[in-house]
Every structure is written in C-alpha cells, then in structure tokens.
N, C-alpha and C positions, 0 to 999 in steps of 0.2 A: 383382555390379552392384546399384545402389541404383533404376535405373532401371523404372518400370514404364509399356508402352504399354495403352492399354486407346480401342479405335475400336469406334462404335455408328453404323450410319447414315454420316454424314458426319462425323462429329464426332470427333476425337481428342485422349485426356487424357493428356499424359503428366505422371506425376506423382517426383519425381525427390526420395529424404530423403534427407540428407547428402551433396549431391551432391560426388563424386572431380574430379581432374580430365579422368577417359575419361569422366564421365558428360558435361562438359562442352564436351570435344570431341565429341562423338557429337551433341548437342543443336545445337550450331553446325553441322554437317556437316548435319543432318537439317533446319534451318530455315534457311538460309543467310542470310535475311533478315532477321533477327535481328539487333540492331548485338551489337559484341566487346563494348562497354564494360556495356552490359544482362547480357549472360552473364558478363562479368566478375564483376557485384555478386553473379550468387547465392552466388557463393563467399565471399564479404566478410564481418566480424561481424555488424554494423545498421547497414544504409542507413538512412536517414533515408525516414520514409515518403512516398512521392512518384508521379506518373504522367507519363508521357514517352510522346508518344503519335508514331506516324509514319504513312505514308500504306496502310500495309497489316497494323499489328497497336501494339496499347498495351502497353506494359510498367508492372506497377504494382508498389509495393512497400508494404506492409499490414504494418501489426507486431497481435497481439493480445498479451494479459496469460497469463501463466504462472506459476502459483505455485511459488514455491521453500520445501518444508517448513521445510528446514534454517536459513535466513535468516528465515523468516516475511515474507516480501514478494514480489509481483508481479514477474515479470519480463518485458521483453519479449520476444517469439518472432516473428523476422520470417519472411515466405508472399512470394516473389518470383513473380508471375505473368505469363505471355505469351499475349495473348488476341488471337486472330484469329479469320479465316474459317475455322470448323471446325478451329479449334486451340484447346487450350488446354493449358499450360503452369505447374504449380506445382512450386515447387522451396523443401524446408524443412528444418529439422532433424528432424524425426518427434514432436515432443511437444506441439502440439498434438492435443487429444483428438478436437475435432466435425472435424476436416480429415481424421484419418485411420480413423474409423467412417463417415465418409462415402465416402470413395472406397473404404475395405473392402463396404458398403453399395451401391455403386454396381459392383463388380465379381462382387458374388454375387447380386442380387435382380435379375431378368431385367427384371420391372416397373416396378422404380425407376430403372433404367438407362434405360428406354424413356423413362422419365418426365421424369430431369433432361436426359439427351441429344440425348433426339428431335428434340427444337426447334431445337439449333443450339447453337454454344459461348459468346455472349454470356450466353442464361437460364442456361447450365449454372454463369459466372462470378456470377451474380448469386446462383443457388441455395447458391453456394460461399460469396460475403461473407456472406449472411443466417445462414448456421448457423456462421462464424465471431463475427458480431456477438452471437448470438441466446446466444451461450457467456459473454459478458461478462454476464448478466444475473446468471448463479446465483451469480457472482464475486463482486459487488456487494451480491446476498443475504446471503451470508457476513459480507462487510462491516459490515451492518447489523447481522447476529445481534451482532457483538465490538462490536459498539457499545453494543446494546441491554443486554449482559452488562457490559457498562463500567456503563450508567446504573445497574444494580440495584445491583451492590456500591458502588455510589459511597461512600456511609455507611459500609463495612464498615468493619474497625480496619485490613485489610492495603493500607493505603495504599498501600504502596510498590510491593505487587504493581498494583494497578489502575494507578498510574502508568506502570507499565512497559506493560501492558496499552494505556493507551492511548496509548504512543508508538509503537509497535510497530501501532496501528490507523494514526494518521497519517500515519507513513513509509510504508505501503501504499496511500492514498489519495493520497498526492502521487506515487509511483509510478505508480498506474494513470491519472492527471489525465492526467500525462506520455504515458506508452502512449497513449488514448486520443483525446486533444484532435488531434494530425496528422491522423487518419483520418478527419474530418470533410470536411476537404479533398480530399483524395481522393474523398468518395462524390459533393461539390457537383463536380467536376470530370468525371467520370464524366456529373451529370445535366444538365451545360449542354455537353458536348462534343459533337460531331456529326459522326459517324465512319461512314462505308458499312458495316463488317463489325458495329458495335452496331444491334441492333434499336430501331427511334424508339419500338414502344410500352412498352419498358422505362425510358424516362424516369419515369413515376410511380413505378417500380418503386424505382428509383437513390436518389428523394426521399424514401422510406421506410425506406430503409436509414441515410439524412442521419439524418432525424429520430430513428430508435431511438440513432444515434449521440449526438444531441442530447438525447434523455432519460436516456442515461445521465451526459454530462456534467454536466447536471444535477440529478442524486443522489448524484452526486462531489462537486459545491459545498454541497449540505445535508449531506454524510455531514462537509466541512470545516467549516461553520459549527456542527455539532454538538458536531464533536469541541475545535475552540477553546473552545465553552462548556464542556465536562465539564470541561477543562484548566484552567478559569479557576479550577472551583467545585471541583476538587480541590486546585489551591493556595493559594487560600483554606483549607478544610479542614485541609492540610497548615499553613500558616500559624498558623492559631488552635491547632493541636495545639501544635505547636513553644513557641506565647506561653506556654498553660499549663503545660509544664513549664519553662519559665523564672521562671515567674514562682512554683511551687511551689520550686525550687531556690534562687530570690532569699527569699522565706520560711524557709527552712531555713538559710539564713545568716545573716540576721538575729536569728531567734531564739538561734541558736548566739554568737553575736557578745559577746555581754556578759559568758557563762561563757569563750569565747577570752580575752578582754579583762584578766578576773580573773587568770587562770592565768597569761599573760603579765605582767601587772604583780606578784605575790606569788614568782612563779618566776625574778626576778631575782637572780642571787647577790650584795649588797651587804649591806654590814653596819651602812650607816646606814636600812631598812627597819623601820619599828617593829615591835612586838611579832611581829620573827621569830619567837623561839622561845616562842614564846606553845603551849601545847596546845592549846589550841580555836582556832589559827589556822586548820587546813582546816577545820572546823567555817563557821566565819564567812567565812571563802570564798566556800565552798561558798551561805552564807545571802545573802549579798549577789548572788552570781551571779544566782542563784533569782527573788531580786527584782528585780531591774534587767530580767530576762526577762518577770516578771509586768508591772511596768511597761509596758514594751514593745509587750506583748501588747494589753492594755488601752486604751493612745496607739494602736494600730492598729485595732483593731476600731471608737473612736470616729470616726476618720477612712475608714471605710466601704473597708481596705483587706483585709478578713479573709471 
C-alpha cells in the first residue's frame, strides 16, 4: 500500500504517493465527505490547478516544477490536497523533493511534529505550501546560473552551442511561467476565502505565500526579457559571421573569375581561334589571366571594397 497515516494531537496526515485504486477506495470510505469527483482527480494526469471548497473541507490542486534531466526542462508535478478540521490529506506521485523530506521529517523528529501539527491542520497546510514554494527559488537560481553562462560565452566562436544553450534556457522559462502563474490563484483564493475549519489569523500568512509566488513570477519575466535579448545579440552575431564568409566566398570568385573566363574562351575546340597552335599560347593565357586579375584587384581596393 502507498498509503501512510501519521495523527499528532487532533490532527491527521495522510499522505498517499501513487495512489492505487484500494488506496482510493479506503480514502473515500475513511472521509465519506469527501465528494467522488475530488477523489476521482487524484488519480487523473494534471488537473488544472484549482480550489473547490464545500462546507466542511477544501480541496486544492497545486502543480509545482520538476526537472526532467533527460529533456532538460521543468515539468509539472501535481499535490492533490484535502484540508479540513484536523485532516489533512496529500496525494502525489512521490518526486517532489521538499513534500517528501518533509513529511519523512515530520514523522521522525518528535519536535517538528509537535511543531507543524500542534496547531491544527490548516498551519500544518500552510507549513506545506511554503516549503513546496520556497523549493521553486533554487529552481529559478539554476536558471539564472544557464543564463549568466549564456552571457559569458556569448562572444565565444561556438556559436551554435550557445544557441542551443539558450533555447533549451527558454523552453524552460516558458515551462516554469506555465507551472507557476495558476498557483497565484490559488494562494489569493485561499487568502480572501472564509472557511470555519481555516484559522482567520493565517490570512497574512496566505498573502505571503501570494507574494513569494509573485516574486517569482516576476524573475521569470526578467529571466524572459533577458533571454530575448541574448537571442537578439547572438543573431546578430550569428548574422555578421555568416555576412563575412559570404562575402570572403564572393571575393574568392571574383578574383577567380577572369582566369575561369580565359580558360573557357582559349578551351573552345574551334578552328577559327587564332593562334591556336601558337607555343606561348598557354604562356599568354596564362599572362593575360594574371592581369585582368591584377586589374581587378586594383578597381576593388580603389572603390573601398578590399
């Protein structure tokens, strides 16, 4: 069973990872009050993060960011929670990190059980969002570091790699934009709702959890107006590189151009060409190529294209 109960005082956690569908009969049978359709989604891919509240318990549905090495981008990890009077109720896949050192934490430190429990199961849900939030910061760090290692090599010659580099930051920022932005909702909902089983002085509480939500999304928008600028000034970059070897390539055929020209007209098999069979015909080929090239060179460097 994926199922674990853990009761302090009044208060009971059960916390349920990958939940079966015995775990989810047993969870209905054990809270009958519960609606079906709430117990239905823990089992679902991603609900849509959301709160549905009734007259004797809320049901909330919180995604946070999950990094996928293999892809290199954030994914999200939805936390299905049922908060009552002295209940509380999570149900997840098992990979977020701060949800499950926490409740490992809270079922082995006597003190910190006392701590987050004591009080009742609304702080214990609040003590929960904060250290799921407070996990999106080092996320964001990370972030910044692939950013900040974008800006150094920006100059570097391996262009191509840094572009990759910074598409691969992007696609993770619009990712975690994604993740994130719902969940503001959620915490403003929380702090204007007005429920018997939530504590009224955790209203400040609710509003600082908004706000951390709020300073991250906005280090998601400078982590996006940064990243468009590196984008701009590495295509640029890429751009002007690309010009010069064109424009070294269009050089190298023009100077070639005159000795083609020669060879082509002298290498015609006709027998009305003058002095075909001349001996110093390759000779003066050869001499006129030469010059038409020196020419060339000459007419180019006057007109400031050399």
């Amino acid at each position: 069973m994926t199922t674990t109960i853990l009761t302090h005082g009044r208060v009971t956690w059960t916390n349920i990872i990958q939940p079966t569908p015995e775990d989810i009969e047993q969870l209905s049978a054990r809270y009958p009050q519960f609606h079906p359709l709430n117990i239905s989604d823990c089992t679902s891919e991603l609900e849509f993060p959301k709160i549905d509240h009734y007259d004797d318990y809320l049901f909330i549905v919180v995604h946070l960011p999950r990094w996928d090495d293999e892809e290199k981008i954030s994914r999200p990890s939805e936390v299905d929670i049922f908060v009552s009077r002295g209940i509380l109720v999570t149900s997840h896949v098992g990979n977020l990190k701060p949800l499950n050192e926490l409740f490992e934490r809270v079922q082995t430190d006597d003190e910190f059980r006392d701590k987050l429990m004591g009080r009742g199961a609304s702080p214990l849900l609040y003590e929960l969002l904060h250290e799921l939030i407070e996990y999106c910061f080092p996320i964001l760090h990370k972030v910044n570091q692939n950013i900040r290692h974008a800006e150094e090599h920006l100059f570097s010659k391996e262009t191509e790699h840094i572009l990759q580099d910074i598409a691969l930051v992007r696609r993770d920022v619009i990712s975690l934009r994604h993740i994130l932005r719902p969940q503001l909702d959620v915490m403003n909902a929380l702090e204007t709702g007005d429920w018997p089983f939530i504590h009224d002085d955790l209203t400040l509480y609710w509003s600082n959890l908004g706000d951390h939500l709020t300073q991250l999304r906005a280090m998601l928008d400078e982590h996006v107006d940064v990243i468009d600028g590196l984008s701009d000034t590495i295509d640029t970059l890429a751009s002007h590189r690309i010009d010069g070897v064109v424009r070294v390539l269009t050089f190298i055929t023009i100077l070639t151009a005159p000795l083609t020209l020669m060879a082509t007209i002298f290498g015609i098999n006709v027998e009305l060409l003058p002095v075909r069979y001349h001996p110093l015909l390759f000779l003066v080929v050869v001499a006129i190529g030469i010059l038409l090239t020196l020419v060339l060179v000459v007419y180019l460097n006057r007109r400031g294209f050399l």
